[in-house]
C-alpha positions in Angstrom: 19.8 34.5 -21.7 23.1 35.2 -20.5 23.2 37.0 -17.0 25.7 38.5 -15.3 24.9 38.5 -11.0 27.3 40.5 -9.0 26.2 39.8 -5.4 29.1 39.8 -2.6 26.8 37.5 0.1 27.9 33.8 -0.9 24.6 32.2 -0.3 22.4 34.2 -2.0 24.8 34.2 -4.8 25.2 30.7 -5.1 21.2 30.1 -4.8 20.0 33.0 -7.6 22.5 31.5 -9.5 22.1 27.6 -9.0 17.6 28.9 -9.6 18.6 31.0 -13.1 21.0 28.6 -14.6 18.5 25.7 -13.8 15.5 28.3 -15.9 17.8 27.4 -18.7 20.2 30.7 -18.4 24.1 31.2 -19.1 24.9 32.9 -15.3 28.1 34.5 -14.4 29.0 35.8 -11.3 31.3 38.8 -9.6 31.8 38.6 -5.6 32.9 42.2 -5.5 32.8 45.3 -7.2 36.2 45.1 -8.9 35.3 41.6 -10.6 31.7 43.1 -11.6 33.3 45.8 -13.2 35.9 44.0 -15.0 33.3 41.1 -16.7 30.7 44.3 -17.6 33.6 45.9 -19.5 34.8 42.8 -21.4 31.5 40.5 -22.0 28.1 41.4 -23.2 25.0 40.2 -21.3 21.4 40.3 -21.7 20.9 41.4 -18.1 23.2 42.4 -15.3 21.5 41.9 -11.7 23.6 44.3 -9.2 23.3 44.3 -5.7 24.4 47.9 -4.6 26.6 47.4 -1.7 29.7 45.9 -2.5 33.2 45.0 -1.2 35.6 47.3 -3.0 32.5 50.0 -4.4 28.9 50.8 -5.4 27.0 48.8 -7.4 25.6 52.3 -8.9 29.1 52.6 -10.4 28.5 49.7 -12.3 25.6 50.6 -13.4 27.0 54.1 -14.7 29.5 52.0 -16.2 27.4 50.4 -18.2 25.3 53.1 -19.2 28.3 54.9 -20.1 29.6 52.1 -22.6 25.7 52.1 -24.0 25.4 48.3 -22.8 22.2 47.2 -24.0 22.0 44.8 -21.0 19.0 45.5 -18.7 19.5 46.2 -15.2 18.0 44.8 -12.4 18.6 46.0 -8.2 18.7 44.1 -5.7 19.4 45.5 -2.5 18.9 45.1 1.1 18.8 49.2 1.6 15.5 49.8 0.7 15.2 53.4 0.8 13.4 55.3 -1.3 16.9 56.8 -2.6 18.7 54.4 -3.6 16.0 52.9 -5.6 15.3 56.7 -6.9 19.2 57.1 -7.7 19.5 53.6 -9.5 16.5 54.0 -11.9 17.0 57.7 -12.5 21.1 56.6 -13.9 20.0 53.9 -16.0 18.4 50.8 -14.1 15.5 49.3 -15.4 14.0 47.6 -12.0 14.3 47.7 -8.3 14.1 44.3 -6.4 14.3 44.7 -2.3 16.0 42.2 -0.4 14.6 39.4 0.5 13.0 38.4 -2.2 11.7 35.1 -3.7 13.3 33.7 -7.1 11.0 33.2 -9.2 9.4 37.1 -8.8 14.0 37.8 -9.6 13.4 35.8 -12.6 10.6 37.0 -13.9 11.7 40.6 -13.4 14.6 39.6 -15.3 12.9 38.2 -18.1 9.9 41.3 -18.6 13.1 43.3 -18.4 15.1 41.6 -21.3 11.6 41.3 -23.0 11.1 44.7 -22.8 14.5 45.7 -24.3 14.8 43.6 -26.8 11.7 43.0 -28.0 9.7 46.2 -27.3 7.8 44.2 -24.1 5.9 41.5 -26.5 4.7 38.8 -25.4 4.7 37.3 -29.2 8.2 37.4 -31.3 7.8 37.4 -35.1 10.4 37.6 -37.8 8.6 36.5 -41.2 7.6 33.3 -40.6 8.8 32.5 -37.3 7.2 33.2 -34.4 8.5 33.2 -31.0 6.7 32.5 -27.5 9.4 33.1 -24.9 7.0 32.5 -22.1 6.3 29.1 -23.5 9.9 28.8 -25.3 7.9 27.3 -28.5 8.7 28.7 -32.1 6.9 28.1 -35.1 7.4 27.7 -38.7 4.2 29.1 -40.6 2.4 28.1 -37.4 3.9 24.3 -37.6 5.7 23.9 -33.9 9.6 22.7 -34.4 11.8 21.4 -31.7 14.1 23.0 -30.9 17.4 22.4 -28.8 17.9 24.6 -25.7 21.2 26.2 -27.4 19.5 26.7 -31.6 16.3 28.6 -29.0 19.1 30.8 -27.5 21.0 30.9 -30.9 17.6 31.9 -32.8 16.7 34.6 -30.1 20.1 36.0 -30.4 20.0 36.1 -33.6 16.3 37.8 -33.9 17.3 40.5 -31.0 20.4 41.3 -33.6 18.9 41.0 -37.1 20.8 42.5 -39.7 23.6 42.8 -37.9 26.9 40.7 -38.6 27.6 38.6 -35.3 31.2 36.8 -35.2 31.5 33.4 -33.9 33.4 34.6 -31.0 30.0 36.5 -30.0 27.8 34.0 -30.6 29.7 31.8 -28.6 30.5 33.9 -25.9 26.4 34.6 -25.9 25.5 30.8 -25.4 28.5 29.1 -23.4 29.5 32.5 -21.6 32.9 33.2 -20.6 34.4 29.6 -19.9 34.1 30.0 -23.8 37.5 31.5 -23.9 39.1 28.7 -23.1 37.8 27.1 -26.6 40.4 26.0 -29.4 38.2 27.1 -32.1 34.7 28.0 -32.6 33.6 25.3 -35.1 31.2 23.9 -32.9 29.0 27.3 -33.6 28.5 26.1 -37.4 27.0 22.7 -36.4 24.1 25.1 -34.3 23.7 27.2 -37.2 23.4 24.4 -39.6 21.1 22.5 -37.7 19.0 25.5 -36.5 18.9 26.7 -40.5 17.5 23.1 -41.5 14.8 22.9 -38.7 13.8 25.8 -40.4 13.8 25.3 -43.7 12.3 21.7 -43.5 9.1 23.5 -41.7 9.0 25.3 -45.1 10.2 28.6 -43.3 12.2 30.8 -45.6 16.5 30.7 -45.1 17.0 34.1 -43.2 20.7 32.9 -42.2 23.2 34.5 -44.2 27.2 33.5 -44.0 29.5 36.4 -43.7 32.4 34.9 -44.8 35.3 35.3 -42.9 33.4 37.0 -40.2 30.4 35.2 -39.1 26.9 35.7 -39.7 23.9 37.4 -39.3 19.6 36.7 -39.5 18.2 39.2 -42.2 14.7 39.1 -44.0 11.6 40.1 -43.4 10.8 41.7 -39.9 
């Protein structure tokens, strides 16, 4: 998943981050309300964790940001007020959970995840596109019930790809989705064909029907079957 964590106490920053990234997460961060605002406009994410006091604004701003730009990012709280209105304010403009401060990461990261689960994949536990099926909790896939191994990125790449079926995806955004923003600083995006090649044979090999289609000039996109 790629997460975006705008959190203004270094520490706490630092240590969400260092826990998500090691769960196998694309993690950027925002120290203040003015760099979490500018990487929600530019970059999609799969969740956005906002703490709500921040230097320069409200993390509720944010949040309306995003709501107002029809992100499909979920939202998750965290917050050392815990008052019953601020948690009341955040989930009634668009939030989808409410984490007080302190906390302990691995309840943050599950949040995160039955939050992205929830929104992408209507909360289930299971993923199936034709053949494939899908156990994020496990991070296992299967071809007509054979297990293939997979690499951390062609998992990432076929979840994308799943969450966005039948819709064109350029390289830029597949890249962006798996390497995050330090992405931009890339020459070309060729590297994103070797991922799709080798994610389409895995596939294939396991007798799984070829639900990757090339968009020429653009990029590409999983149809098929649901």
């Amino acid at each position: 998943m790629k997460i975006l964590l705008v959190e203004d106490e270094p520490g706490l920053r630092n240590s969400i981050s260092q826990f998500l990234e090691k769960e196998g997460n694309v993690i950027e961060t925002a120290e203040d309300f003015l760099r979490g605002s500018e990487k929600a406009d530019i970059y999609d994410y799969d969740c956005v964790v906002v703490d709500i006091t921040l230097p320069g604004g409200n993390g509720l701003d944010i949040i309306r940001q995003l709501k107002k730009a029809k992100s499909k990012a979920g939202i998750v709280i965290i917050s050392a007020k815990n008052s019953l209105d601020d948690k009341i304010t955040g989930l009634d403009i668009g939030a989808d959970d409410y984490l007080p401060k302190p906390f302990h990461l691995p309840e943050l990261n599950a949040r995160i995840k039955s939050v992205v689960r929830r929104i992408s994949f209507g909360g289930e536990n299971e993923i199936l596109h034709g053949c494939i099926r899908v156990f994020p909790a496990k991070k296992k896939v299967t071809v007509h019930s054979k297990e293939i191994a997979l690499t951390k990125k062609e998992y990432d790449l076929l979840l994308f790809l799943i969450g966005n079926r039948d819709r064109i995806l350029t390289k830029e955004a597949i890249a962006e989705h798996l390497w995050g923003d330090s992405v931009d600083t890339a020459d070309s995006f060729d590297f994103i064909y070797t991922h799709i090649k080798n994610l389409r044979k895995k596939i294939v090999d396991a007798g799984g029907e070829d639900y990757l289609r090339t968009v020429y000039g653009t990029g590409y996109k999983f149809a098929g079957e649901a």
